[in-house]
C-alpha positions in Angstrom: 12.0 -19.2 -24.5 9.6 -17.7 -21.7 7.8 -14.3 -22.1 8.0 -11.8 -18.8 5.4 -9.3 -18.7 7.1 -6.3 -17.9 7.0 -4.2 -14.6 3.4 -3.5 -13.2 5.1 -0.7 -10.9 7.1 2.5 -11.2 8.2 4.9 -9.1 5.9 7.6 -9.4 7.3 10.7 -11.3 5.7 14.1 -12.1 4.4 12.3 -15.5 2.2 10.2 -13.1 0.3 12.8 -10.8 -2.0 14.0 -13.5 -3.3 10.4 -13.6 -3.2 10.0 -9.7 -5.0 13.3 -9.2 -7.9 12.1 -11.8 -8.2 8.9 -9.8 -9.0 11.1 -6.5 -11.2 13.5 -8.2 -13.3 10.7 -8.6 -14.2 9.7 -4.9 -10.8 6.4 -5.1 -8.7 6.8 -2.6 -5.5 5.2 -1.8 -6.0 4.4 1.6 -9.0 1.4 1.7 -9.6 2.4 5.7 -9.7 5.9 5.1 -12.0 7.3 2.1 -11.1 11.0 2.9 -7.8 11.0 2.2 -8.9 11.3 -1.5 -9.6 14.8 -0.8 -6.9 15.5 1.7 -4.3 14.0 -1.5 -5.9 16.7 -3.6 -5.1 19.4 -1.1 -1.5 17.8 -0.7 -1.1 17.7 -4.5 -2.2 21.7 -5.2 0.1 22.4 -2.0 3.4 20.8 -2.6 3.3 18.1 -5.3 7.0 17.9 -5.1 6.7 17.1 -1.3 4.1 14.0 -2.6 6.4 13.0 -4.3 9.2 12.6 -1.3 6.9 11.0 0.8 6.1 8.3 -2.3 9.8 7.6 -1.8 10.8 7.6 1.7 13.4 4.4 3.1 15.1 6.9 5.4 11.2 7.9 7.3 12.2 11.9 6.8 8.5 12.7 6.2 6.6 14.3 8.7 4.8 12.0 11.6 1.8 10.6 10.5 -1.6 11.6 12.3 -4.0 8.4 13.8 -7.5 8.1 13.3 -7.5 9.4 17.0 -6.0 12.4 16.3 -2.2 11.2 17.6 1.1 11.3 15.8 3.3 8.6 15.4 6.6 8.9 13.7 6.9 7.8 10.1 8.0 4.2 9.2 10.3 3.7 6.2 8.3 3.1 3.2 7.8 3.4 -0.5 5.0 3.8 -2.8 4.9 2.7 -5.9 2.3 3.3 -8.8 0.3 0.6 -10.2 0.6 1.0 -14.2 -0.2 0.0 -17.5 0.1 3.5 -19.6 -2.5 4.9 -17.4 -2.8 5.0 -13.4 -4.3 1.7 -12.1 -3.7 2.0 -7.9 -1.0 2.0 -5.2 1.1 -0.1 -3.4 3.3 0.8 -0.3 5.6 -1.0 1.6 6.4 -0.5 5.3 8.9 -1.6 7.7 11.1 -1.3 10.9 14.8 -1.4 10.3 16.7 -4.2 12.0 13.6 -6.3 12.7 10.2 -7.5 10.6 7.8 -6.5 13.4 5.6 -3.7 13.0 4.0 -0.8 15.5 0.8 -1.8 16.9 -0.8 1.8 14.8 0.5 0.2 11.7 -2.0 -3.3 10.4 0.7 -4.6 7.8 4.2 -4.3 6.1 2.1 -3.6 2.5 -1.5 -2.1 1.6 -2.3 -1.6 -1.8 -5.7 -0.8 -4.0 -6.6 -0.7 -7.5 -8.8 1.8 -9.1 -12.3 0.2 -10.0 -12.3 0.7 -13.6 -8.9 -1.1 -13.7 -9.8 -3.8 -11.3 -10.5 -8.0 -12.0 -7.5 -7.6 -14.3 -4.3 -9.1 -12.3 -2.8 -6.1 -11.7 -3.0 -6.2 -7.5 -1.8 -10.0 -7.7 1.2 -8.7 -10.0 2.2 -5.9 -8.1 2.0 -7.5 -5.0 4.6 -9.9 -6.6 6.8 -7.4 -7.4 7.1 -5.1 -4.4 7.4 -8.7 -2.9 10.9 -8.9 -4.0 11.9 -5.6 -3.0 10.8 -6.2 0.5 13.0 -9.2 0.6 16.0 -7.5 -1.0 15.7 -5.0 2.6 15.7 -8.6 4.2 12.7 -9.1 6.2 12.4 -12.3 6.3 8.6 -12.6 5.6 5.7 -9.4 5.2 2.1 -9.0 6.7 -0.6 -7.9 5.2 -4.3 -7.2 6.6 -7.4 -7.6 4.8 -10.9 -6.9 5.6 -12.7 -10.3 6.1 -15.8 -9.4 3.3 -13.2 -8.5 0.5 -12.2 -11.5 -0.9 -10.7 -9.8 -4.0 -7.7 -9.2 -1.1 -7.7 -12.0 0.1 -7.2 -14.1 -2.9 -4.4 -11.9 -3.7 -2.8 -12.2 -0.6 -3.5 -16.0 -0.8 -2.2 -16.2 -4.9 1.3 -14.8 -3.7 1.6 -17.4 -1.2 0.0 -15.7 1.9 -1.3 -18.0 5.1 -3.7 -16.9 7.4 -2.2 -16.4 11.0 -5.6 -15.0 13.0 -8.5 -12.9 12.7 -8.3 -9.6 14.2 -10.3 -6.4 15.1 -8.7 -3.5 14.1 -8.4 -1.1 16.9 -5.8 1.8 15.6 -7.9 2.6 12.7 -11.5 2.3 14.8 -13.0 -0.2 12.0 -15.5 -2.1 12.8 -15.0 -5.1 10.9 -13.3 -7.8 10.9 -9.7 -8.7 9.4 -7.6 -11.7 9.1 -4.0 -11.2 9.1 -1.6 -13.0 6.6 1.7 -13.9 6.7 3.6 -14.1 3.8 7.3 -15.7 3.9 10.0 -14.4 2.0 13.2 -16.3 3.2 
């Protein structure tokens, strides 16, 4: 009989933040483009921890617009976030979407972005819950995902590529004013 390792992800609770928060106080954040929104999840967390919390969990987009790099709002996409865990707090991983179709806004680089703590890293965890939040992207029925990832982090890429990504083109991200490069993967579902 096979073994199944159980779930990598849960839906984060108030029993998670005291890990999440230790992970931002020490420089992680959970956005890969944007290293200051380690601190600006702090602020959110002392604020409103309860409101965190909503917008871990949002499928109907009721949060409030989200701000570009540019200093523009956009309106909120649909999305959850789910904690990467084994017992402690190992990194994110959010899923994004459009209802009624599988293409995204041009502000928005990929249906899923994810990262892993560093002291948790090289351990399977980013290739296992990408797996998972895999299936629940195909139970909302899109019919395949994208994901970006910066062209010198192979790490990401071999993720993407383990969980059956294919490279569709390189890319320069403009929304987020990088200045490297990315390759855009496609990853079918259906």
């Amino acid at each position: 009989m096979p073994t199944y390792e159980p779930s990598i992800l849960v839906r984060p609770g108030p029993e998670h933040l005291p890990g999440y928060a230790a992970a931002l106080e020490t420089g992680w954040s959970p956005n890969t483009t944007r290293p200051e929104v380690a601190r600006e999840e702090l602020e959110n967390l002392a604020k409103d921890s309860d409101a965190v919390l909503r917008r871990f969990d949002d499928p109907d987009a009721k949060g409030p617009p989200i701000t570009l790099t540019d200093g523009s709002s956009v309106k909120r996409l649909p999305s959850i976030t789910r904690f990467i865990w084994d017992g402690q707090f190992c990194g994110n991983i959010s899923l994004r979407w459009q209802g009624g179709t599988a293409d995204l806004p041009s502000f928005c680089l990929g249906h899923i972005g994810y990262s892993v703590v560093p002291w948790k890293q090289r351990r399977g965890y980013a290739t296992r819950g990408l797996r998972e939040i895999l299936v629940q992207a195909g139970e909302l029925g899109l019919p395949y995902v994208v994901l970006a990832a910066d062209t010198t982090n192979i790490a990401s890429q071999n993720v993407i590529l383990k969980c059956g990504g294919e490279i569709v083109h390189g890319f320069q991200p403009e929304a987020n004013n990088e200045s490297t490069e990315h390759e855009l993967y496609r990853i079918k579902l259906t």
